[in-house]
N, C-alpha and C positions, 0 to 999 in steps of 0.2 A: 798457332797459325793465325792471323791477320786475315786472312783471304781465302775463302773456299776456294779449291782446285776445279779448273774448271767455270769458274763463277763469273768471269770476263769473257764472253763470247766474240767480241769485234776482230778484227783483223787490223789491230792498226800495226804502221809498221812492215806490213808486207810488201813485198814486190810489185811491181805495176805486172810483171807477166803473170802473178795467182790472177789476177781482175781481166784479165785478156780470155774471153769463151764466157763469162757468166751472163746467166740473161736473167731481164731484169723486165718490166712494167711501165710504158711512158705515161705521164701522169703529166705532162703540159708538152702542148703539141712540139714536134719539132721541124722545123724550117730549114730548108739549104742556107747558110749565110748566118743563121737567128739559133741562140741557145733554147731547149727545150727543157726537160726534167725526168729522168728515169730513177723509177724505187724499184731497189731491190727487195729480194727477201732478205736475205741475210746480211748486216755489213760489209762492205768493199773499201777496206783503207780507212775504218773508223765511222763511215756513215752510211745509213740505208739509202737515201737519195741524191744523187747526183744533177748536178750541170750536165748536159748533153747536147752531141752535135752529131749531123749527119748530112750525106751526102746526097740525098732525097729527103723529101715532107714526109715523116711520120705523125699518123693521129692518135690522141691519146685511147688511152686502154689497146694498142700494139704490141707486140714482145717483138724486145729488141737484144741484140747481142756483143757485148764489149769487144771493138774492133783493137782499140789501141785508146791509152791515156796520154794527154798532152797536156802537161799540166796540172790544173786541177780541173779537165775536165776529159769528162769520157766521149770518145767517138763511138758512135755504136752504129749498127746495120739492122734491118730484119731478119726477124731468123726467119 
């Protein structure tokens, strides 16, 4: 074997509805209109942080909730 089982923990490859409910950690603020940045814990789609947008100002260090991906970027809400 080449590659331990298991040894690849990312989700690349997945479906945008697996990333639809995970919440995640905003780490640059987010603005109505203006991209922000949210880090996960675990991979969503191959990366722990993401591009983010939302439909109110979140400040960072917030938990926020993947509404829907458009793109490559996450819309996310408050949880």
């Amino acid at each position: 074997k080449v590659f331990k089982p298991g040894f690849h923990k990312t989700r690349a490859g997945m479906s945008k509805g697996a990333a639809i409910g995970e919440v995640g950690i905003v780490t640059r603020d987010i603005r109505p209109y203006d991209k922000g940045a949210v880090r996960f814990q675990k991979p969503l789609l191959g990366d722990d942080v993401w591009e983010s947008i939302a439909d109110e100002e979140i400040k960072v260090g917030e938990r926020v909730k993947v509404l829907d991906v458009e793109g490559n970027i996450f819309k996310v809400g408050r949880v």
